[in-house]
PyMOL CGO cylinders between C-alpha atoms (Angstrom):
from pymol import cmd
from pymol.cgo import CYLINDER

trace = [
    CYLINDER, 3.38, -26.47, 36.60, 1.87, -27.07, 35.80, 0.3, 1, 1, 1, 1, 1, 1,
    CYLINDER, 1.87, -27.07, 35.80, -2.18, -26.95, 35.20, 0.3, 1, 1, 1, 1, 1, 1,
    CYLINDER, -2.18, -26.95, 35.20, -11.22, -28.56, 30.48, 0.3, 1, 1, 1, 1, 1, 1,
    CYLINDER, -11.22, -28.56, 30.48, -11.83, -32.19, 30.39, 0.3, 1, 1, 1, 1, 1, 1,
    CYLINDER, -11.83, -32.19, 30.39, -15.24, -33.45, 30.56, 0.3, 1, 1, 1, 1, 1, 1,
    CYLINDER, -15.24, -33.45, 30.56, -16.25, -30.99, 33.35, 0.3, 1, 1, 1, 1, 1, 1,
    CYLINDER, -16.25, -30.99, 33.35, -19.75, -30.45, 34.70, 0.3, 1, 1, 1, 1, 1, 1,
    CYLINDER, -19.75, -30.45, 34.70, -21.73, -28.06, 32.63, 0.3, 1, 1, 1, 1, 1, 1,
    CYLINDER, -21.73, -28.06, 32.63, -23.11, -26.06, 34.94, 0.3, 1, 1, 1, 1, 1, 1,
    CYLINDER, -23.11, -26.06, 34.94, -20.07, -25.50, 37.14, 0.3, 1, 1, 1, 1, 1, 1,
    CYLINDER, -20.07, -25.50, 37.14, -17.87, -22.41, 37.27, 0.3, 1, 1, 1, 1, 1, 1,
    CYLINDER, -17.87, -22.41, 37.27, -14.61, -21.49, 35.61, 0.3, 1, 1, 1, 1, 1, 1,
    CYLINDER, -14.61, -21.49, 35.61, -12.31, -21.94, 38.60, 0.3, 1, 1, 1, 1, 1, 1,
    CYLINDER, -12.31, -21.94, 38.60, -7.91, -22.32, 38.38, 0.3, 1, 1, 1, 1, 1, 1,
    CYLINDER, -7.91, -22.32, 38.38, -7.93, -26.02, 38.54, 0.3, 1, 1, 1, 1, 1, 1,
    CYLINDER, -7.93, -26.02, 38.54, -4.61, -26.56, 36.11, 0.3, 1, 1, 1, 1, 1, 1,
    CYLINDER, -4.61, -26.56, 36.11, -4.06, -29.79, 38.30, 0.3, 1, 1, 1, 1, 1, 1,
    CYLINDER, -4.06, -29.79, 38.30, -5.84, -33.43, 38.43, 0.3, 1, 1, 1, 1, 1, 1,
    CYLINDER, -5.84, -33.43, 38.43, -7.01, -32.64, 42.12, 0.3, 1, 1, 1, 1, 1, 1,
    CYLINDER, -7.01, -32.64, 42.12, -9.45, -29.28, 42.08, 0.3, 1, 1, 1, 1, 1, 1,
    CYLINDER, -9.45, -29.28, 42.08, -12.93, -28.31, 42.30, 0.3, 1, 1, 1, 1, 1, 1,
    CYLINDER, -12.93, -28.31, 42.30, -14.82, -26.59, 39.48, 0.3, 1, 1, 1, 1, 1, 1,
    CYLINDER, -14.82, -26.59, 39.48, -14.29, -26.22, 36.01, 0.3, 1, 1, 1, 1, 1, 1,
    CYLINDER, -14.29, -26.22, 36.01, -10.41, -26.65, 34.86, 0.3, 1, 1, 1, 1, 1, 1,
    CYLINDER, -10.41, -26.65, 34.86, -8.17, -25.05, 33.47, 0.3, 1, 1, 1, 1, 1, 1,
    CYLINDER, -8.17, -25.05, 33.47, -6.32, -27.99, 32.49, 0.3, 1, 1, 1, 1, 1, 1,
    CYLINDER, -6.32, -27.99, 32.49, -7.96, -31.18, 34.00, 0.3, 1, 1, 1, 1, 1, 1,
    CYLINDER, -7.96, -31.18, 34.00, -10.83, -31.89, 36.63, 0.3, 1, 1, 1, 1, 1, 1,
    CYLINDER, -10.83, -31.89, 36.63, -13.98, -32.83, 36.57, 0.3, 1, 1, 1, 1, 1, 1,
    CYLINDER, -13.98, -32.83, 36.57, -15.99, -33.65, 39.82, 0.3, 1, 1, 1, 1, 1, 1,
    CYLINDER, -15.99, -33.65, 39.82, -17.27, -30.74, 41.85, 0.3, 1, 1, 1, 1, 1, 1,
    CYLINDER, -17.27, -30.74, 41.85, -15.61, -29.26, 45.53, 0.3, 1, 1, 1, 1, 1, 1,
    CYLINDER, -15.61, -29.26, 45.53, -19.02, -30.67, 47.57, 0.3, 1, 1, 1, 1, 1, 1,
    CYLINDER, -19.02, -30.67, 47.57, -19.01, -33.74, 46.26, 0.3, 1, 1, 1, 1, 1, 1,
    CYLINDER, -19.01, -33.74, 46.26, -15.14, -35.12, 45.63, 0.3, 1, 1, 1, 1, 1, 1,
    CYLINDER, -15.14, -35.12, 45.63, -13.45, -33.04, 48.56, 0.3, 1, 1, 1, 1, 1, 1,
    CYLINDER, -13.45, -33.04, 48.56, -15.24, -35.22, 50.96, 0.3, 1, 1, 1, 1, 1, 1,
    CYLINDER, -15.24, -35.22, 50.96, -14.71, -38.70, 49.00, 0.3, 1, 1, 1, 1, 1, 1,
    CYLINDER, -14.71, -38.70, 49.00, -11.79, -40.90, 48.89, 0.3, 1, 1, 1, 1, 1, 1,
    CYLINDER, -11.79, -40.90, 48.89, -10.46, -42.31, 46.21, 0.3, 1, 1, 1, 1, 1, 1,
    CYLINDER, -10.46, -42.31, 46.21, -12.18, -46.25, 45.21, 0.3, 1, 1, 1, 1, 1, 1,
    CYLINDER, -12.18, -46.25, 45.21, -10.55, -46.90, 42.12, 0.3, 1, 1, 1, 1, 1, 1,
    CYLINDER, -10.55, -46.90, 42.12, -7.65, -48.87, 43.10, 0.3, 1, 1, 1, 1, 1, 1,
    CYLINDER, -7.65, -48.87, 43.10, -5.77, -48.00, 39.87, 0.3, 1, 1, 1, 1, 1, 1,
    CYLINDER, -5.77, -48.00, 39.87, -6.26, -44.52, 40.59, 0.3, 1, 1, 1, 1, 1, 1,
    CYLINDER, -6.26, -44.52, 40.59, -4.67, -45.27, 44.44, 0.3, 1, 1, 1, 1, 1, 1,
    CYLINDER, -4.67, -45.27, 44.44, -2.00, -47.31, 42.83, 0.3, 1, 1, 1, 1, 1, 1,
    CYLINDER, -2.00, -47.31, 42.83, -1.12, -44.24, 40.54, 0.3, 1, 1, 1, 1, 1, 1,
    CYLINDER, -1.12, -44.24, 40.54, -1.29, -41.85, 44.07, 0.3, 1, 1, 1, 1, 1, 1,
    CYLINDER, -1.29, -41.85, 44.07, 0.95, -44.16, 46.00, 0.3, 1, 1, 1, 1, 1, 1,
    CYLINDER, 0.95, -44.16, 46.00, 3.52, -44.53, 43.09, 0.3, 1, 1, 1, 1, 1, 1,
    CYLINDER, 3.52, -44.53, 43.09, 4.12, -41.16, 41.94, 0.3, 1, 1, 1, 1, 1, 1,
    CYLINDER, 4.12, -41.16, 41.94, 4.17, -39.70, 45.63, 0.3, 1, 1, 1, 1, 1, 1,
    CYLINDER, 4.17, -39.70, 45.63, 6.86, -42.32, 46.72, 0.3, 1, 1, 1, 1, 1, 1,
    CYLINDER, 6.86, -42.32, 46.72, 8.55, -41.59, 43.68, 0.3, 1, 1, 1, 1, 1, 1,
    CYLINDER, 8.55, -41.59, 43.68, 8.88, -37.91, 44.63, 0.3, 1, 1, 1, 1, 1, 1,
    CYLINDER, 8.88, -37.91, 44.63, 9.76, -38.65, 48.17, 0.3, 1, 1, 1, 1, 1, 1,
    CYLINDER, 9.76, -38.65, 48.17, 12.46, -41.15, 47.08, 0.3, 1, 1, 1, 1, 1, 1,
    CYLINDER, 12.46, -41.15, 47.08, 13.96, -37.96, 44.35, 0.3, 1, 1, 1, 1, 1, 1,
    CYLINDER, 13.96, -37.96, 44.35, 13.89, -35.55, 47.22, 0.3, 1, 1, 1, 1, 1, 1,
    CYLINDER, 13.89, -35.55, 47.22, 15.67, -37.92, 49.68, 0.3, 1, 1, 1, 1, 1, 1,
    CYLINDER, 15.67, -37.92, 49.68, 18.20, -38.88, 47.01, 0.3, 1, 1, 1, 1, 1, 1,
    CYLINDER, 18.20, -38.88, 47.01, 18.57, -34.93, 45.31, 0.3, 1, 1, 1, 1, 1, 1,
    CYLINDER, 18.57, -34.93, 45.31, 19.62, -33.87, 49.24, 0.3, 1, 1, 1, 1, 1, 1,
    CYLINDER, 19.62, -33.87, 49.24, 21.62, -36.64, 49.58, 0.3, 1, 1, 1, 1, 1, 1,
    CYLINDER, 21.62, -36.64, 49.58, 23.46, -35.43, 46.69, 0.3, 1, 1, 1, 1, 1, 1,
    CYLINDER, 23.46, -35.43, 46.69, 24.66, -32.56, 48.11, 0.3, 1, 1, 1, 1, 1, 1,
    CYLINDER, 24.66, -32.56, 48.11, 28.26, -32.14, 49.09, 0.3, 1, 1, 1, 1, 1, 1,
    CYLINDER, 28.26, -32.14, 49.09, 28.04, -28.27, 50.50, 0.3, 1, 1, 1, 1, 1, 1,
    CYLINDER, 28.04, -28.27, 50.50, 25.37, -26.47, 52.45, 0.3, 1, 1, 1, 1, 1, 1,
    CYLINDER, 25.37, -26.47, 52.45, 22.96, -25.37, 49.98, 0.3, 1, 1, 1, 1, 1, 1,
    CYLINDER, 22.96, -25.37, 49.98, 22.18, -21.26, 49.91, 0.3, 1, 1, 1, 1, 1, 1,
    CYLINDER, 22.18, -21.26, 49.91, 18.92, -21.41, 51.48, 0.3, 1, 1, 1, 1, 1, 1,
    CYLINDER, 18.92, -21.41, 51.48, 18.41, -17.99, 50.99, 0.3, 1, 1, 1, 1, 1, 1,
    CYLINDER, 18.41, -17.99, 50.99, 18.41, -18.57, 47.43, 0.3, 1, 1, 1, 1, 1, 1,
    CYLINDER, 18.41, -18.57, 47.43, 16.22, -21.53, 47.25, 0.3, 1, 1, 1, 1, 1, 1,
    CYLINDER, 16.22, -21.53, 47.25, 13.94, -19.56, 49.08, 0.3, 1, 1, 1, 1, 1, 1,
    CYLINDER, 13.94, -19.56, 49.08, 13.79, -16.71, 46.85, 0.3, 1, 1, 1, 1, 1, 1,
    CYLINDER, 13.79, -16.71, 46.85, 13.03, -19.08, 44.09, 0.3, 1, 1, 1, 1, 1, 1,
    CYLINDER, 13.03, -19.08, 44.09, 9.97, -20.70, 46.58, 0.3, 1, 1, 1, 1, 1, 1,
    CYLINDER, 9.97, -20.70, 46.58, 8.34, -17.65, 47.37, 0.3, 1, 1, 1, 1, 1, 1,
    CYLINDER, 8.34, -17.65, 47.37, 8.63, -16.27, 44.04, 0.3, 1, 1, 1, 1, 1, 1,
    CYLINDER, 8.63, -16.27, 44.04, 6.79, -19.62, 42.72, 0.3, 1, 1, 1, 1, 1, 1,
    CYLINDER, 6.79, -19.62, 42.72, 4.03, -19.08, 46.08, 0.3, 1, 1, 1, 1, 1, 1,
    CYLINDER, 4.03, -19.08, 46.08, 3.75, -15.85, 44.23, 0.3, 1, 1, 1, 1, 1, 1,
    CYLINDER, 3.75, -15.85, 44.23, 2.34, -17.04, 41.19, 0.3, 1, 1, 1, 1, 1, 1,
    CYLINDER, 2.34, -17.04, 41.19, 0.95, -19.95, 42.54, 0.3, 1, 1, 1, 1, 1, 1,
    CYLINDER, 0.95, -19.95, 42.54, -1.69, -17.69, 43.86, 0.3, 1, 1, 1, 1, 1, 1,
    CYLINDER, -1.69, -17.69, 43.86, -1.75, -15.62, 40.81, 0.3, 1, 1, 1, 1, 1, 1,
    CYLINDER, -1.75, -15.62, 40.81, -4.32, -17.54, 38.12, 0.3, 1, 1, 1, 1, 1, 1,
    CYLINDER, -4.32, -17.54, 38.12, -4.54, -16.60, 35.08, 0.3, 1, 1, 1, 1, 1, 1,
    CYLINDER, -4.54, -16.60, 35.08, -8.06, -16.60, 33.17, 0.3, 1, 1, 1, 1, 1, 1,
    CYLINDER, -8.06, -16.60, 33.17, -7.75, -17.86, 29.78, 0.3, 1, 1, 1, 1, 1, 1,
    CYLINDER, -7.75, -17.86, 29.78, -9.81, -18.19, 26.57, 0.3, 1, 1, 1, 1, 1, 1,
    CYLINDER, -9.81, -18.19, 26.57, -13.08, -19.61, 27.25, 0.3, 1, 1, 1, 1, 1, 1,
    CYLINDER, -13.08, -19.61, 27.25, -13.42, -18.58, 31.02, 0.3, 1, 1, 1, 1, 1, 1,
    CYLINDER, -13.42, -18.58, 31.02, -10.35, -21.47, 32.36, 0.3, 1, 1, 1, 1, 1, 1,
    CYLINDER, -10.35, -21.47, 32.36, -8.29, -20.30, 34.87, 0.3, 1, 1, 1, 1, 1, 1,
    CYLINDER, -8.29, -20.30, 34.87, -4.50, -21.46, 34.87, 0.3, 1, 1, 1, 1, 1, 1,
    CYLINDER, -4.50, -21.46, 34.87, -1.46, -20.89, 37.33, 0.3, 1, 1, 1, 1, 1, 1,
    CYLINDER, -1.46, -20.89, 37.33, 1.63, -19.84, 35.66, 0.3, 1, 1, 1, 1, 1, 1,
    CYLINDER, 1.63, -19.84, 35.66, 3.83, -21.38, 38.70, 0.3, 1, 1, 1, 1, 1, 1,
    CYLINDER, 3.83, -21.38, 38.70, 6.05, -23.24, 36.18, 0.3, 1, 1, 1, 1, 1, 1,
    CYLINDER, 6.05, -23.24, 36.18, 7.54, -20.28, 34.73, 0.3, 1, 1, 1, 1, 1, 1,
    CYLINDER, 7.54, -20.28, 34.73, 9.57, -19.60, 37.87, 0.3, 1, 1, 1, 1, 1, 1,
    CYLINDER, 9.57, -19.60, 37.87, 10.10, -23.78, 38.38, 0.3, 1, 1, 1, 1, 1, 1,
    CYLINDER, 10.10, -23.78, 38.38, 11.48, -23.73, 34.90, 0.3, 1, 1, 1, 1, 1, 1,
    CYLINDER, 11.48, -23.73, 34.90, 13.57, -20.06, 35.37, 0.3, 1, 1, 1, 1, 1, 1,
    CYLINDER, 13.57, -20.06, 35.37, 15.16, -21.88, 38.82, 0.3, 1, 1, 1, 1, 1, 1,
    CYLINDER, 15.16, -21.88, 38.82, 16.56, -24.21, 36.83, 0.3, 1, 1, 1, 1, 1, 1,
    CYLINDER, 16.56, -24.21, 36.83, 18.73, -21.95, 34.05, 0.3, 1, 1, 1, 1, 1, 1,
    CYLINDER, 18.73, -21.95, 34.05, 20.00, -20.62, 37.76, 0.3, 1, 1, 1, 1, 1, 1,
    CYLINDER, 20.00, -20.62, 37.76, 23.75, -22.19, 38.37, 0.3, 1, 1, 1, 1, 1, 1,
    CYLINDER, 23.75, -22.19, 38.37, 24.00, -20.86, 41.66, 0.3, 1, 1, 1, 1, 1, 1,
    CYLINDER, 24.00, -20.86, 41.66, 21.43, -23.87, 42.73, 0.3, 1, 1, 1, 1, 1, 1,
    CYLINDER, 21.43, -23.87, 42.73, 22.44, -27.35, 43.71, 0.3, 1, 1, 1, 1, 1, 1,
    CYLINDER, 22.44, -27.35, 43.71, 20.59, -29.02, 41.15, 0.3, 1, 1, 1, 1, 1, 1,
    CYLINDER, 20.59, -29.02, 41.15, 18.43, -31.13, 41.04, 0.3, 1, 1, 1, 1, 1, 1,
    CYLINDER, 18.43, -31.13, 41.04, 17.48, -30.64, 45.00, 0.3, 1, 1, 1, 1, 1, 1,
    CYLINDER, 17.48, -30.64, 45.00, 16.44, -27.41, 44.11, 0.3, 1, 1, 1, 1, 1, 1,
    CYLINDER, 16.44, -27.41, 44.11, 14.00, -27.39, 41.29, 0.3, 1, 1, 1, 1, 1, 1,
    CYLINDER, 14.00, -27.39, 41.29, 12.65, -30.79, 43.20, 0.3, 1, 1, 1, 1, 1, 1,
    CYLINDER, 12.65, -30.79, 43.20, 12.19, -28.83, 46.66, 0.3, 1, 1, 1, 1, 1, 1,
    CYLINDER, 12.19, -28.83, 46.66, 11.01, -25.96, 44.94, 0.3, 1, 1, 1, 1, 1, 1,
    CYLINDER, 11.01, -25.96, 44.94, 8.58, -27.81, 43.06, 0.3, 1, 1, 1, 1, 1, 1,
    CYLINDER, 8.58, -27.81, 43.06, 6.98, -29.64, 46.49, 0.3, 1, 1, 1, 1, 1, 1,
    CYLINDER, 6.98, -29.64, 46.49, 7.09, -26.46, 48.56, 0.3, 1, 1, 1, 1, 1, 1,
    CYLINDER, 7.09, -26.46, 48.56, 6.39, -23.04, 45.83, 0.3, 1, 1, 1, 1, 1, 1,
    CYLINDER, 6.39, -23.04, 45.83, 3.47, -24.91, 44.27, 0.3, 1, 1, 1, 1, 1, 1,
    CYLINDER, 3.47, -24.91, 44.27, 0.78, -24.50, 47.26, 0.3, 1, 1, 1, 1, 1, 1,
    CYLINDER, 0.78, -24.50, 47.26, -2.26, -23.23, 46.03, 0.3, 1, 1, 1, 1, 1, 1,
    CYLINDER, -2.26, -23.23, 46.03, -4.72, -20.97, 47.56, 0.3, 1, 1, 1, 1, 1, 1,
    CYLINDER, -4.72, -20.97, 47.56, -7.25, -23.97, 47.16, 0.3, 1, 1, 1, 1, 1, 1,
    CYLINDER, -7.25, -23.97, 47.16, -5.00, -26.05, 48.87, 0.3, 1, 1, 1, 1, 1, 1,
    CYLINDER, -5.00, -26.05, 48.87, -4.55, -23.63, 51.97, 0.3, 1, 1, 1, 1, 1, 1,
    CYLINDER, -4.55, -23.63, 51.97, -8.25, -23.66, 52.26, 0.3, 1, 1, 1, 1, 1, 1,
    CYLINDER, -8.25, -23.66, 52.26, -8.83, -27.37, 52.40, 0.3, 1, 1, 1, 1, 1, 1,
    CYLINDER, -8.83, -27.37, 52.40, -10.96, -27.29, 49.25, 0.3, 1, 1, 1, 1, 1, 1,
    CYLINDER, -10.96, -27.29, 49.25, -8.51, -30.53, 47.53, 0.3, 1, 1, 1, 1, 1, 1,
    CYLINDER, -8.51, -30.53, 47.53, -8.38, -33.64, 49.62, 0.3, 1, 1, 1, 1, 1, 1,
    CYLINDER, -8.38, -33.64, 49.62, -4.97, -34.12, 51.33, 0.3, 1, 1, 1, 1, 1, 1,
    CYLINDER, -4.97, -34.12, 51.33, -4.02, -37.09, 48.78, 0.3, 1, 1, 1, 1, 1, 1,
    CYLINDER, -4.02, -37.09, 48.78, -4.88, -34.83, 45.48, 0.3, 1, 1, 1, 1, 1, 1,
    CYLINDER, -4.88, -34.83, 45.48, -2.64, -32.05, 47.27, 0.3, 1, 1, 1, 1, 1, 1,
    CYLINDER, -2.64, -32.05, 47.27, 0.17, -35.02, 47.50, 0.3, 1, 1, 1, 1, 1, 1,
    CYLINDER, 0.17, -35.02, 47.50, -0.02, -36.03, 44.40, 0.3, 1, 1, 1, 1, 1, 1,
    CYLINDER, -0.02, -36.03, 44.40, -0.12, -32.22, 42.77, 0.3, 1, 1, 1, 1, 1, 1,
    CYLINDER, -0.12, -32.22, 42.77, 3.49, -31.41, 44.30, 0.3, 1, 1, 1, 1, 1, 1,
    CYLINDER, 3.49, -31.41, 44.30, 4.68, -35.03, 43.09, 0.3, 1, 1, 1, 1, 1, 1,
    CYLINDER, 4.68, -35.03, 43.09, 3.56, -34.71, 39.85, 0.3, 1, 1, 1, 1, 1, 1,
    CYLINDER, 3.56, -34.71, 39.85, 5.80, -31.01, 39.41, 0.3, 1, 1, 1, 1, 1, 1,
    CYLINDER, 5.80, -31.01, 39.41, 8.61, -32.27, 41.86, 0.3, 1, 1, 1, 1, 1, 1,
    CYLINDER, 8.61, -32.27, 41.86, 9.04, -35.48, 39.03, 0.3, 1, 1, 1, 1, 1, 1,
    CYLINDER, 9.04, -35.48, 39.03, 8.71, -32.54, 35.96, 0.3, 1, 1, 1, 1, 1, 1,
    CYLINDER, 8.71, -32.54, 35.96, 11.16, -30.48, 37.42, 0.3, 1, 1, 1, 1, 1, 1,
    CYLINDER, 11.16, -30.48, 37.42, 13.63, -33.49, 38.13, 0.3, 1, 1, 1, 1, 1, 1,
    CYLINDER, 13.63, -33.49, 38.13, 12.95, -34.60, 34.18, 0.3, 1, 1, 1, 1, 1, 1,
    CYLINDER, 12.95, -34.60, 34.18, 13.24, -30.89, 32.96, 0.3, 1, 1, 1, 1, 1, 1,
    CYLINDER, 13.24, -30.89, 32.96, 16.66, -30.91, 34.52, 0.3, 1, 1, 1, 1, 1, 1,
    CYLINDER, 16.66, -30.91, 34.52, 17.50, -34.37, 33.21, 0.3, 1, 1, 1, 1, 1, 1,
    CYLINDER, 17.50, -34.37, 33.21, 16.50, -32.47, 29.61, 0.3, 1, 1, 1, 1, 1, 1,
    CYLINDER, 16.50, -32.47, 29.61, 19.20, -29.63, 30.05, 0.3, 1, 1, 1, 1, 1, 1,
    CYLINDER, 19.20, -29.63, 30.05, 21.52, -32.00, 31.01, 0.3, 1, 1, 1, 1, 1, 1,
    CYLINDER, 21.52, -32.00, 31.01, 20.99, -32.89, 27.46, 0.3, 1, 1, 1, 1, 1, 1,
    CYLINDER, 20.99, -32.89, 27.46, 21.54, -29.89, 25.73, 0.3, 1, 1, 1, 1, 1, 1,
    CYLINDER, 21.54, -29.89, 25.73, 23.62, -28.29, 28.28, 0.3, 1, 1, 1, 1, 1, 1,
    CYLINDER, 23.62, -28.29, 28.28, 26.69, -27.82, 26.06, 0.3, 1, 1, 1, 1, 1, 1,
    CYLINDER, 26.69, -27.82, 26.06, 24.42, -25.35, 23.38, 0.3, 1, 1, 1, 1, 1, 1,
    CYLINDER, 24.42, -25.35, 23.38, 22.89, -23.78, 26.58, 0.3, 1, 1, 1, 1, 1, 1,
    CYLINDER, 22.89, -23.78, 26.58, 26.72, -23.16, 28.25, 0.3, 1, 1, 1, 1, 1, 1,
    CYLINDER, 26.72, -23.16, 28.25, 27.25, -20.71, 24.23, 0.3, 1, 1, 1, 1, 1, 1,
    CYLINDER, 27.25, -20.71, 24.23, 26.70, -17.49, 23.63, 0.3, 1, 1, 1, 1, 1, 1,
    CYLINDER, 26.70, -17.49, 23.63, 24.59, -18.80, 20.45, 0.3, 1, 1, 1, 1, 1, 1,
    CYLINDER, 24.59, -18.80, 20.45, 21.08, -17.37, 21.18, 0.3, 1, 1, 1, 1, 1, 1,
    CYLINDER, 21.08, -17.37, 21.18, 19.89, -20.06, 19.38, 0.3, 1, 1, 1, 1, 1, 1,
    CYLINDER, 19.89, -20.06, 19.38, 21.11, -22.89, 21.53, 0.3, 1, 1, 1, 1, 1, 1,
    CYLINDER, 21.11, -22.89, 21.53, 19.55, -20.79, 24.68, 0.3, 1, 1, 1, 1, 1, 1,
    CYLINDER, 19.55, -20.79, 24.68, 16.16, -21.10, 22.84, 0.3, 1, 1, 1, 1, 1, 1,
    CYLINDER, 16.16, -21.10, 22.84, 16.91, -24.74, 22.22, 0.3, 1, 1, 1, 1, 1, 1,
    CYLINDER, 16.91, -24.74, 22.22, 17.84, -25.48, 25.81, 0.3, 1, 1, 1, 1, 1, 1,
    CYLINDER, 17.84, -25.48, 25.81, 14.86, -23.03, 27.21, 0.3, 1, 1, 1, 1, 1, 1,
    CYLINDER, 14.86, -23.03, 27.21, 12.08, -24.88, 24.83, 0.3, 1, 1, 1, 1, 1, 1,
    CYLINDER, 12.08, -24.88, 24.83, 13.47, -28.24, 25.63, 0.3, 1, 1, 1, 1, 1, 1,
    CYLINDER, 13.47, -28.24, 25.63, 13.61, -27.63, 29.45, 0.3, 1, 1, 1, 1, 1, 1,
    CYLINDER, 13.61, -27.63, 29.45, 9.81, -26.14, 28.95, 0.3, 1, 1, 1, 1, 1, 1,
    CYLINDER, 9.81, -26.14, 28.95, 8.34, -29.03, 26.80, 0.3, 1, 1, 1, 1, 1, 1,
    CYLINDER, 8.34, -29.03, 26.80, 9.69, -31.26, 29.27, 0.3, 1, 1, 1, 1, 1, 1,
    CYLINDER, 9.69, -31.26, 29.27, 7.82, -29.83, 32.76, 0.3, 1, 1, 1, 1, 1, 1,
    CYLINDER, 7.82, -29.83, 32.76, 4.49, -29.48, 30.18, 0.3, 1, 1, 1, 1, 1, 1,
    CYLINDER, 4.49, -29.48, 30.18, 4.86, -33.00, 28.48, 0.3, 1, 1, 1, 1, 1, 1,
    CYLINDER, 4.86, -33.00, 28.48, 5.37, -34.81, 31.75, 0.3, 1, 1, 1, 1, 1, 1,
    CYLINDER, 5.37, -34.81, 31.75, 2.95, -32.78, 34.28, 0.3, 1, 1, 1, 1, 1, 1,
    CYLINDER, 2.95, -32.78, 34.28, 0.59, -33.44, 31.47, 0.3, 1, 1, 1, 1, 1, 1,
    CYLINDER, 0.59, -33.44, 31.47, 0.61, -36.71, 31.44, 0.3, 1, 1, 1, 1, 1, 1,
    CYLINDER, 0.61, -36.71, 31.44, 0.69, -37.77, 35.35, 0.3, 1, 1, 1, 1, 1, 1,
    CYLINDER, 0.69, -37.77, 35.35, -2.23, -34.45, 35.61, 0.3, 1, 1, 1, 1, 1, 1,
    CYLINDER, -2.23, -34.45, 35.61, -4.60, -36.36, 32.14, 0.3, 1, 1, 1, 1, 1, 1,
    CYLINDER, -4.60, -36.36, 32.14, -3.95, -39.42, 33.81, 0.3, 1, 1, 1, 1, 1, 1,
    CYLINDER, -3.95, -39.42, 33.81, -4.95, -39.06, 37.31, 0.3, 1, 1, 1, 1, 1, 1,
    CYLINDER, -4.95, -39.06, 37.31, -8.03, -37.20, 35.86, 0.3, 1, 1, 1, 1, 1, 1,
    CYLINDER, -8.03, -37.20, 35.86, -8.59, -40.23, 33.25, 0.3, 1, 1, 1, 1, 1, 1,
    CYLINDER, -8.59, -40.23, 33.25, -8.22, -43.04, 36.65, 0.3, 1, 1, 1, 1, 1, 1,
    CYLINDER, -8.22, -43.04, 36.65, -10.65, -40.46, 38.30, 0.3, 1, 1, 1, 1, 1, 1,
    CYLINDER, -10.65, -40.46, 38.30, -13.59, -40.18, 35.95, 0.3, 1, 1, 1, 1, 1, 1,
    CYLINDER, -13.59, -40.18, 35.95, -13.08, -42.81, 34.26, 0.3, 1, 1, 1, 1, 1, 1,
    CYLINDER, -13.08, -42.81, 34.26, -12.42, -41.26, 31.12, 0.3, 1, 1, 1, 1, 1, 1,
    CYLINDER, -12.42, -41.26, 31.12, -10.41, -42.49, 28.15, 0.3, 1, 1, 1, 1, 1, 1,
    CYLINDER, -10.41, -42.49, 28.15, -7.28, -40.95, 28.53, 0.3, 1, 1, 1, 1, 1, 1,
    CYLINDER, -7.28, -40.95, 28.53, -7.10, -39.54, 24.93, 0.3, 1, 1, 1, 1, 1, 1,
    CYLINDER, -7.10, -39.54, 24.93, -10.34, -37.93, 25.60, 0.3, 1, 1, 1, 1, 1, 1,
    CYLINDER, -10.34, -37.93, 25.60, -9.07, -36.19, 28.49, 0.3, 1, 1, 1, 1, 1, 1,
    CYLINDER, -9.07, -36.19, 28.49, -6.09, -35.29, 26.92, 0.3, 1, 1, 1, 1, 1, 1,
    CYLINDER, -6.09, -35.29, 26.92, -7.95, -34.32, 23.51, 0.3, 1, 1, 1, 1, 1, 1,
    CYLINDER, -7.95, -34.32, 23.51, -10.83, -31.86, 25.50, 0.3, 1, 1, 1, 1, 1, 1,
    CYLINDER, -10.83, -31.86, 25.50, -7.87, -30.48, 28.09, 0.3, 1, 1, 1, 1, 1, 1,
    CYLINDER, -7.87, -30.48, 28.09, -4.39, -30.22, 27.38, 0.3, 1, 1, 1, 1, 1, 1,
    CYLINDER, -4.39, -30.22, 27.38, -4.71, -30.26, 23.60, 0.3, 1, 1, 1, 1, 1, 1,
    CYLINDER, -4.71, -30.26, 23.60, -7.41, -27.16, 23.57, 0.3, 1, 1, 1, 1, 1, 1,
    CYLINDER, -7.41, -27.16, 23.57, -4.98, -25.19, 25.65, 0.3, 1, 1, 1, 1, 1, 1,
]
cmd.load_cgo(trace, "trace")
């Protein structure tokens, strides 16, 4: 997933690739841990945005199991959870002293996997592999936490959605339709995580959302 906008000056570079963090960014956030971990949200378009992108990732994980026609191989979907855990508490520092978790490498990778009912996997993987250290500490309110594993549960569903696309020059031996179907399944997560993570943080700070977007995902 995942996932620095008009952060505090003075605060430290911290992995906050995600709308809902404390510290400096990596990709989006703003507000300090003191101060917004013990606020709820008063915006009511920023609510609004919470409540619809949550129920939209319950209603695609009630509808991706209700897809399924076979016990899944839970072994395997596990594999593919805990490897995601793993790198969800592995964060990267980048250029400029952001930190960034590389947890959608393994959310994209579960999705080239055949094996998987799909798209209940890459959905279930994306609400339970993304848990962040942060998160296990109860330094992000409960709601930002929410809306994090919506936000990748909705990017995985669209990143399958984009294979589906190209699946027939994925399915060849052509290396160059594996690239295609690789950087189309990997714009996809970035593009739409992107925009639910700049816009939660735009609703939030009430910042412009091309600002956000300019000073965050664009100088990463």
């Amino acid at each position: 997933r995942g996932e620095a906008p008009v952060a505090d000056s003075n605060a430290q570079a911290r992995d906050c690739s995600r709308p809902f963090c404390s510290g400096t960014p990596g990709g989006t956030a703003t507000t300090s841990a003191s101060s917004f971990a013990v606020r709820q949200p008063r915006n009511r378009k920023l609510v609004l945005l919470l409540v619809i992108v949550s129920s939209l990732a319950l209603l695609l994980a009630a509808y991706t199991a209700g897809m399924l026609t076979q016990r899944p191989d839970l072994w395997r979907i596990g594999f593919w959870i805990g490897l995601t855990l793993v790198t969800s508490w592995s964060p990267i520092r980048l250029p400029g002293g952001m930190m960034a978790t590389p947890n959608s490498a393994p959310l994209i990778a579960s999705i080239f996997d055949y094996a998987l009912p799909q798209p209940f996997a890459v959905v279930w993987i994306a609400l339970l592999g993304t848990f962040s250290l942060r998160e296990l500490r109860r330094e992000i309110p409960w709601y930002g936490a929410v809306y994090n594993h919506a936000n990748l549960a909705i990017a995985g569903a669209a990143a399958w959605l984009a294979l589906g696309v190209v699946r027939e020059a994925a399915s060849t031996a052509d290396l160059a339709g594996l690239v295609l179907a690789i950087a189309s399944v990997g714009a996809t997560v970035l593009l739409v995580n992107s925009v639910l993570s700049v816009s939660a943080v735009s609703l939030r700070t009430h910042t412009p959302f091309a600002r956000v977007w300019a000073l965050g995902v664009a100088s990463v």
